[in-house]
N, CA, C and O atoms as CSV, one atom per row, in Angstrom:
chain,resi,resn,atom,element,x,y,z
A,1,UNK,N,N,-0.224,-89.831,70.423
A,1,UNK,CA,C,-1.235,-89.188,71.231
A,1,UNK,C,C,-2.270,-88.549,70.316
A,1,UNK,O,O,-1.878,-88.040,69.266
A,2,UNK,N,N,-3.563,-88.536,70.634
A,2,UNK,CA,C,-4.633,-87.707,70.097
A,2,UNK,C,C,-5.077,-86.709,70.654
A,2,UNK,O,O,-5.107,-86.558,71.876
A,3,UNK,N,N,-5.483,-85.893,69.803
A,3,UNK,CA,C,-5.482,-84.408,70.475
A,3,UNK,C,C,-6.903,-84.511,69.414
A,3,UNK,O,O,-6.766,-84.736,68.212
A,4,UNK,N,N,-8.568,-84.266,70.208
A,4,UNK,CA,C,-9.425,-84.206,69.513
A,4,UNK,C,C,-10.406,-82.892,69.826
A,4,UNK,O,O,-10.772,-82.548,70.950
A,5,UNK,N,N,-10.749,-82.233,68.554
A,5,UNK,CA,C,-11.607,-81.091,68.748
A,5,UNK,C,C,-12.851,-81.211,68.072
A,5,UNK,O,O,-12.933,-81.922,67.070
A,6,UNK,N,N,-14.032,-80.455,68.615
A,6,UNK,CA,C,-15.034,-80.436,67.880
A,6,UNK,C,C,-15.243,-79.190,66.789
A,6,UNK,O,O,-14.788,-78.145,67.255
A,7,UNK,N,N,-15.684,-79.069,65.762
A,7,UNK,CA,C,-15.568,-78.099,64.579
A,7,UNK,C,C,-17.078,-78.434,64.176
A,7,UNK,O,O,-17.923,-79.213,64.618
A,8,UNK,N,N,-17.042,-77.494,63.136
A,8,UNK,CA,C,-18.180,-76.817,62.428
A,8,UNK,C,C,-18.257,-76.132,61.309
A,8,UNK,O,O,-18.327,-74.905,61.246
A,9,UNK,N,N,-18.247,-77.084,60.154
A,9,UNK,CA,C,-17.779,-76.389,58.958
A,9,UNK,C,C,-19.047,-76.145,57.846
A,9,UNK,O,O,-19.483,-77.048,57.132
A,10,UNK,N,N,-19.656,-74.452,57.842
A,10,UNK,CA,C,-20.542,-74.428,57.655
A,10,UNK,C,C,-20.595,-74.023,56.101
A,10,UNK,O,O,-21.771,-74.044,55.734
A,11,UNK,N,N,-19.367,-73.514,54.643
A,11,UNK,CA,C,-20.110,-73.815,53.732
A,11,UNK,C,C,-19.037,-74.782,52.889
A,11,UNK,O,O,-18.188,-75.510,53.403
A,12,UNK,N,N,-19.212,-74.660,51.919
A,12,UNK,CA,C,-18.404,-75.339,51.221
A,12,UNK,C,C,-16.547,-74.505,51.192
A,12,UNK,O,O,-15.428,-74.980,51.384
A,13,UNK,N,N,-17.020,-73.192,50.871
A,13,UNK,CA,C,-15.706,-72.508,51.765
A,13,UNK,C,C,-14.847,-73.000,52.611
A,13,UNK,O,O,-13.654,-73.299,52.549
A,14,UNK,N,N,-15.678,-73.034,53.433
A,14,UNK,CA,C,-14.646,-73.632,54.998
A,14,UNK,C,C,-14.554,-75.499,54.700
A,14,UNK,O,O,-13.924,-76.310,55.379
A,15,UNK,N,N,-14.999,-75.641,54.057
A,15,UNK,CA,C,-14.139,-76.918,54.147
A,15,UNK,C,C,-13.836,-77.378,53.473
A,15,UNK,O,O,-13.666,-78.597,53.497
A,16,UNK,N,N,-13.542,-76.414,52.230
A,16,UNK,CA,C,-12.022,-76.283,51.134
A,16,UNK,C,C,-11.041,-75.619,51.831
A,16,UNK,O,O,-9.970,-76.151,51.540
A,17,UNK,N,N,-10.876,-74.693,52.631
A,17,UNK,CA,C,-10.112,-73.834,54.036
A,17,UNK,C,C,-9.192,-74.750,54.902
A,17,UNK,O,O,-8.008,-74.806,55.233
A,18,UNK,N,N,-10.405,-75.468,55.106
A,18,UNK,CA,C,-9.933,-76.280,55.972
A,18,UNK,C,C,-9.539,-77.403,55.874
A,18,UNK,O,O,-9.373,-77.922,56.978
A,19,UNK,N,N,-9.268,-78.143,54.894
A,19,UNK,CA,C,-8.499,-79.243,54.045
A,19,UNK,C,C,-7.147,-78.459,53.339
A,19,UNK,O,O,-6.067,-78.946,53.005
A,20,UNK,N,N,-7.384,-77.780,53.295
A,20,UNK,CA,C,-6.090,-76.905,52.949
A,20,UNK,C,C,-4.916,-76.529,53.762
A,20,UNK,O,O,-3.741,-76.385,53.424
A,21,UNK,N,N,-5.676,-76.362,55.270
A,21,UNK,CA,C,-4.816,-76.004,56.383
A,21,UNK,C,C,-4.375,-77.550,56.958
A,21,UNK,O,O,-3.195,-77.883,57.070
A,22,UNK,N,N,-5.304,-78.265,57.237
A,22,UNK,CA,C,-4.853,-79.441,57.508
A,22,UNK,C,C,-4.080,-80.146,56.707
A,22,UNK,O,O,-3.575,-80.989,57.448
A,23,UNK,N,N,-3.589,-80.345,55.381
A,23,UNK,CA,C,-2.570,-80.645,54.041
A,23,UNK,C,C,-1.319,-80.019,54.349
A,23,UNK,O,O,-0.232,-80.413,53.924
A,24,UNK,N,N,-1.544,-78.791,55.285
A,24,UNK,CA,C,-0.120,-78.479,55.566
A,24,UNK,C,C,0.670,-78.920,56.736
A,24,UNK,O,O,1.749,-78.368,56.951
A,25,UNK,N,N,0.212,-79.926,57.566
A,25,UNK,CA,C,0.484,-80.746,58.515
A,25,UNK,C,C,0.852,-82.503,58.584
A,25,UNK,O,O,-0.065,-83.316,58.705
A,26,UNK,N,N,2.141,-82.883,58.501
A,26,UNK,CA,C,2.656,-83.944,58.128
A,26,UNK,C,C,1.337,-85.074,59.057
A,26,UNK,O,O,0.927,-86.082,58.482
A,27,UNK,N,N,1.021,-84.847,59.937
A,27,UNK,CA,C,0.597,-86.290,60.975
A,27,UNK,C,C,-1.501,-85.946,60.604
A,27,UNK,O,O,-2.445,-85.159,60.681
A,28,UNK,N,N,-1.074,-87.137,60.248
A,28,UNK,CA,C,-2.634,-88.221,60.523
A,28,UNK,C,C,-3.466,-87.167,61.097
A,28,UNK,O,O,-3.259,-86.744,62.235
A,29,UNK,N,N,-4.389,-86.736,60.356
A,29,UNK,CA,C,-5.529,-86.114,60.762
A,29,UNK,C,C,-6.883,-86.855,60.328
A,29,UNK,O,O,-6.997,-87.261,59.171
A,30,UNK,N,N,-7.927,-87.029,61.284
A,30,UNK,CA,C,-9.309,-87.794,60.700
A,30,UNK,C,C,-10.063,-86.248,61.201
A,30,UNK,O,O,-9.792,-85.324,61.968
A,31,UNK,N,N,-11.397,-86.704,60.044
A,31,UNK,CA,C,-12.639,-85.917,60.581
A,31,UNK,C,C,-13.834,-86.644,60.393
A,31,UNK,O,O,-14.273,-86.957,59.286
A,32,UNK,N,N,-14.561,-87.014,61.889
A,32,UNK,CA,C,-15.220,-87.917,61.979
A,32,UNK,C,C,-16.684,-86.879,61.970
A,32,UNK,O,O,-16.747,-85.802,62.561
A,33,UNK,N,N,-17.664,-87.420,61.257
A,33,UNK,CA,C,-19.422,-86.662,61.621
A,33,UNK,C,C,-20.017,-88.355,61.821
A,33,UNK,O,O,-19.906,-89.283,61.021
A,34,UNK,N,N,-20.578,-88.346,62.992
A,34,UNK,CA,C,-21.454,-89.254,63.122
A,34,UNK,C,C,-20.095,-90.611,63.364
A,34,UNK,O,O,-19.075,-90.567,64.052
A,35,UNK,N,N,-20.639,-91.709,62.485
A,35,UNK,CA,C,-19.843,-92.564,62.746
A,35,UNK,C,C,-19.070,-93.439,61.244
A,35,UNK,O,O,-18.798,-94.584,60.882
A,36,UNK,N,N,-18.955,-91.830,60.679
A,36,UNK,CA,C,-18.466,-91.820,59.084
A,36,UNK,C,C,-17.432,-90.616,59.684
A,36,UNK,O,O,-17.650,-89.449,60.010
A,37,UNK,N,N,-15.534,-91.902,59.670
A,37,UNK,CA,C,-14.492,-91.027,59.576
A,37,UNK,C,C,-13.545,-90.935,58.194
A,37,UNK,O,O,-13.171,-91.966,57.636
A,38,UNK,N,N,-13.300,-90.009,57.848
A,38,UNK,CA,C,-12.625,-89.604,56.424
A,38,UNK,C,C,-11.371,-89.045,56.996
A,38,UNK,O,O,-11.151,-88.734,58.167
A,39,UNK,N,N,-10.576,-88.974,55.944
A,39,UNK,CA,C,-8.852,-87.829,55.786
A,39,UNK,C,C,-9.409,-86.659,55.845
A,39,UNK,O,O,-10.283,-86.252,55.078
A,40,UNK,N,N,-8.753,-85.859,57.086
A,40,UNK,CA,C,-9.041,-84.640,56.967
A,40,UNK,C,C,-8.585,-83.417,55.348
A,40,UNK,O,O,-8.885,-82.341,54.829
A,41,UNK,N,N,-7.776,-84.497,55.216
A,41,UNK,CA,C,-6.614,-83.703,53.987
A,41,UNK,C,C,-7.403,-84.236,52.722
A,41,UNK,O,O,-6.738,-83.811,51.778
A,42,UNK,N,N,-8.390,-84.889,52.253
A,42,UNK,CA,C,-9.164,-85.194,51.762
A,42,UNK,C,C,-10.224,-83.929,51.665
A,42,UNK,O,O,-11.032,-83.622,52.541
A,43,UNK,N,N,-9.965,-83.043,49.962
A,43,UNK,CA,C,-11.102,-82.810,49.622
A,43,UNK,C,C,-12.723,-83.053,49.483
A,43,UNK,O,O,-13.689,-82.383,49.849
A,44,UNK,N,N,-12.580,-84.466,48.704
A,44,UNK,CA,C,-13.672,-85.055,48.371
A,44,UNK,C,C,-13.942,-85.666,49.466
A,44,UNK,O,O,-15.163,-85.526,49.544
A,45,UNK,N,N,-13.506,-86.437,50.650
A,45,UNK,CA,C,-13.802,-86.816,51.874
A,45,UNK,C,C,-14.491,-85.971,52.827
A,45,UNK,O,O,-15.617,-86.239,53.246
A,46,UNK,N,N,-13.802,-84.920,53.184
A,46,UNK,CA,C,-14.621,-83.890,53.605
A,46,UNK,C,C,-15.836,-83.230,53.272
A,46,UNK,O,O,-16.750,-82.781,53.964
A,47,UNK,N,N,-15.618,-83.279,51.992
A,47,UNK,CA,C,-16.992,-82.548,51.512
A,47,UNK,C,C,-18.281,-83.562,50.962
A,47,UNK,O,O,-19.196,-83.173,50.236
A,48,UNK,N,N,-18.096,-85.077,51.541
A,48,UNK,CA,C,-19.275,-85.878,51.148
A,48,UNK,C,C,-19.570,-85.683,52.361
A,48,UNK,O,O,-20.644,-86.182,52.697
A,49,UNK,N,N,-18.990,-85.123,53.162
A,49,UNK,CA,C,-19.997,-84.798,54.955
A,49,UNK,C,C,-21.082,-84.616,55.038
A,49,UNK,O,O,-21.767,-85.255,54.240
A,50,UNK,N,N,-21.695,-83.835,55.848
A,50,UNK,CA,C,-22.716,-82.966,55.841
A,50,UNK,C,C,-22.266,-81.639,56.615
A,50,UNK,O,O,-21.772,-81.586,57.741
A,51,UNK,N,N,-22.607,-80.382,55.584
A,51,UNK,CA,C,-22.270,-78.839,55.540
A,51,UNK,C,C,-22.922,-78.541,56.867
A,51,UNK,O,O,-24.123,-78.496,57.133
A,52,UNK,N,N,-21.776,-78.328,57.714
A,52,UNK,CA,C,-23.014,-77.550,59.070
A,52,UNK,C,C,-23.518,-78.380,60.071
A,52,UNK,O,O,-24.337,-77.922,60.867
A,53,UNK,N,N,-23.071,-79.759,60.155
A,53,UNK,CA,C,-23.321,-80.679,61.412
A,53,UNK,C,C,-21.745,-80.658,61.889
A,53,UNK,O,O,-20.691,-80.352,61.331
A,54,UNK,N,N,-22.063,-81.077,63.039
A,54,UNK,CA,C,-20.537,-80.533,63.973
A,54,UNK,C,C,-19.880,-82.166,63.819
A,54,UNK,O,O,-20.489,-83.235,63.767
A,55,UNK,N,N,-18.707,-81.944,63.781
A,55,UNK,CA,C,-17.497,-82.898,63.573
A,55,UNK,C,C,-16.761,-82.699,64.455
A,55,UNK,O,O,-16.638,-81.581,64.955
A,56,UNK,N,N,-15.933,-84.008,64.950
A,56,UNK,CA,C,-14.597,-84.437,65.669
A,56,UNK,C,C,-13.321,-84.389,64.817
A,56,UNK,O,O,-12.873,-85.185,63.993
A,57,UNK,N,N,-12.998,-83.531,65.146
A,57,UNK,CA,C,-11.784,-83.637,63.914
A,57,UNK,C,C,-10.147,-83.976,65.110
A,57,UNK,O,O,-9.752,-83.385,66.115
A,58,UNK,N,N,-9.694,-84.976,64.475
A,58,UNK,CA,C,-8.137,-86.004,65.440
A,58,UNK,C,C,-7.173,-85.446,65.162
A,58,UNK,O,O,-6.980,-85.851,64.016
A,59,UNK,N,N,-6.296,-84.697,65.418
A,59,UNK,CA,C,-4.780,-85.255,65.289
A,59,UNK,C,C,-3.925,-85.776,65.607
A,59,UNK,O,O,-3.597,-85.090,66.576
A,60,UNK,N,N,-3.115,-86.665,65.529
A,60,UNK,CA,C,-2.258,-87.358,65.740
A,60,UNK,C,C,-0.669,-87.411,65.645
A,60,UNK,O,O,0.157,-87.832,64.835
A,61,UNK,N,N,-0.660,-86.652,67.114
A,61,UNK,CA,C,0.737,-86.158,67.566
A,61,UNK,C,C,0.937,-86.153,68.715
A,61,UNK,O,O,0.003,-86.069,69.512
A,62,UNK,N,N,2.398,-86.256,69.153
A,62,UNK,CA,C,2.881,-86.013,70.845
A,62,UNK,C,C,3.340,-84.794,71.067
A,62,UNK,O,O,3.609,-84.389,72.197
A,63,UNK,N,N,3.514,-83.865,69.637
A,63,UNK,CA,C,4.107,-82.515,70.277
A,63,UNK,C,C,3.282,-81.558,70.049
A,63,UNK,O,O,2.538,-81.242,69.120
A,64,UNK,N,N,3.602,-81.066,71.274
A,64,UNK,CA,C,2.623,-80.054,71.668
A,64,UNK,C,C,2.572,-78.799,70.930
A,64,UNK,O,O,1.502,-78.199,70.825
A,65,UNK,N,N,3.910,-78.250,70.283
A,65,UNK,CA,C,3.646,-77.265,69.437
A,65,UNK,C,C,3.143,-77.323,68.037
A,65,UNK,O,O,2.858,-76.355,67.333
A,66,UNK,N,N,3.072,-78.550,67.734
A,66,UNK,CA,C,2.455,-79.360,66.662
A,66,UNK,C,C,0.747,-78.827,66.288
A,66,UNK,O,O,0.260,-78.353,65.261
A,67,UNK,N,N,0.021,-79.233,67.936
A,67,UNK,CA,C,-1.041,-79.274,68.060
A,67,UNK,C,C,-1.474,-77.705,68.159
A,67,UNK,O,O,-2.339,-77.262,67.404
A,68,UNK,N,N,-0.803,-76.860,69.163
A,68,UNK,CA,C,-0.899,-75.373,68.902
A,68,UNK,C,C,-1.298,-74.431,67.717
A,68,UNK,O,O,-2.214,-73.650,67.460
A,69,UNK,N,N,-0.088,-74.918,67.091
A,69,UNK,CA,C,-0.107,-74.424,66.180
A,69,UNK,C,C,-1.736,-75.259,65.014
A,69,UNK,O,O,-2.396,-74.414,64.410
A,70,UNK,N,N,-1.900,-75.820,64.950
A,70,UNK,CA,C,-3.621,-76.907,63.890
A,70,UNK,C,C,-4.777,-76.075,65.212
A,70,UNK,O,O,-5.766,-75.621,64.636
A,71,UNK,N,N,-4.811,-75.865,66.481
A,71,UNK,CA,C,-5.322,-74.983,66.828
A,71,UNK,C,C,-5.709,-73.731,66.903
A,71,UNK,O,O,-6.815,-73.219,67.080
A,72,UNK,N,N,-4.169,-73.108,66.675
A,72,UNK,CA,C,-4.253,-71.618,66.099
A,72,UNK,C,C,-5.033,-71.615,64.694
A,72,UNK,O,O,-6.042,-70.946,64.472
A,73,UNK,N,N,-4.358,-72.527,63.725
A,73,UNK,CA,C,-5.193,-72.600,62.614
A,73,UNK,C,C,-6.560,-72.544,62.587
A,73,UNK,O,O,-7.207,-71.555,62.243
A,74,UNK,N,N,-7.110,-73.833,63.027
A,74,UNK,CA,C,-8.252,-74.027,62.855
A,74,UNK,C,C,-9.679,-73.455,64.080
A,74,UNK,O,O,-10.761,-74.020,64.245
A,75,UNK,N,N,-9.122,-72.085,64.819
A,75,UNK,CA,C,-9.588,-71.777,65.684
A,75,UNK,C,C,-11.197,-71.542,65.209
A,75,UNK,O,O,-12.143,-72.194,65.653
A,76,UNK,N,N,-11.279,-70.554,64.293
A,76,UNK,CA,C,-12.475,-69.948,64.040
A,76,UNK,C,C,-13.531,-70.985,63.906
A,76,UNK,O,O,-14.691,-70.669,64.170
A,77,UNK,N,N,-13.193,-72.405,63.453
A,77,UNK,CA,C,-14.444,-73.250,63.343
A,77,UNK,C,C,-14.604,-74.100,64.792
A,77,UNK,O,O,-15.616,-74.799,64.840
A,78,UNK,N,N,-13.963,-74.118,65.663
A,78,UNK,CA,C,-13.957,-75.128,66.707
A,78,UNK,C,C,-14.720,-74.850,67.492
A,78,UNK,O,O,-14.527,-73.675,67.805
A,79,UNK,N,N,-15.626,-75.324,68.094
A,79,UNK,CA,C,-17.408,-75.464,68.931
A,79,UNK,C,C,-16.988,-75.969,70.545
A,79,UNK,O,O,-16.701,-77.153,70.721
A,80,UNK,N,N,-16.980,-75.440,71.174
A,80,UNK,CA,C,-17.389,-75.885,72.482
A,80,UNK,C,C,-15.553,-75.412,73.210
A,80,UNK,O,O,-14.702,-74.653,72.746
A,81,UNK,N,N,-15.553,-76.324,74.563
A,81,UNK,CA,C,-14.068,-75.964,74.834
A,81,UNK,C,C,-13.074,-77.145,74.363
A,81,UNK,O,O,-13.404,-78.271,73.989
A,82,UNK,N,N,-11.728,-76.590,74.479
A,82,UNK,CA,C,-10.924,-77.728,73.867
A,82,UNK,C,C,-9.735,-77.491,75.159
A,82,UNK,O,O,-8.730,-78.201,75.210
């Protein structure tokens, strides 16, 4: 199952932060900008993005406390409702 949110990772900070938090999660994460998708767990992937345009970021799981919890995490950057 996919569980997809929109984010917003505005400096280089947050999305060393946030490759960090996502690295601590065994299942398949993408972060898509536009129609260029990379490893979320990917330093250098993430950060050939662009700083500050909003992203789809996937995970890929059926359990629900799985997803809770990459939500709790990654609350502060996530844009719109989920």
């Amino acid at each position: 199952m996919e569980n997809t949110f929109n984010v917003k990772l505005s400096t280089l900070e947050d999305m060393s932060d946030f490759v960090k938090i996502c690295d601590q999660f065994d299942d398949y994460i993408d972060y898509k900008v536009g129609s260029y998708i990379v490893d979320a767990k990917s330093v250098m992937g993430v950060m050939s993005t662009t700083i500050g345009k909003e992203a789809k970021v996937t995970i890929y799981t059926d359990n629900s406390r799985i997803v809770d919890s990459f939500v709790d995490n990654i609350k502060k950057w996530i844009v719109g409702d989920f």
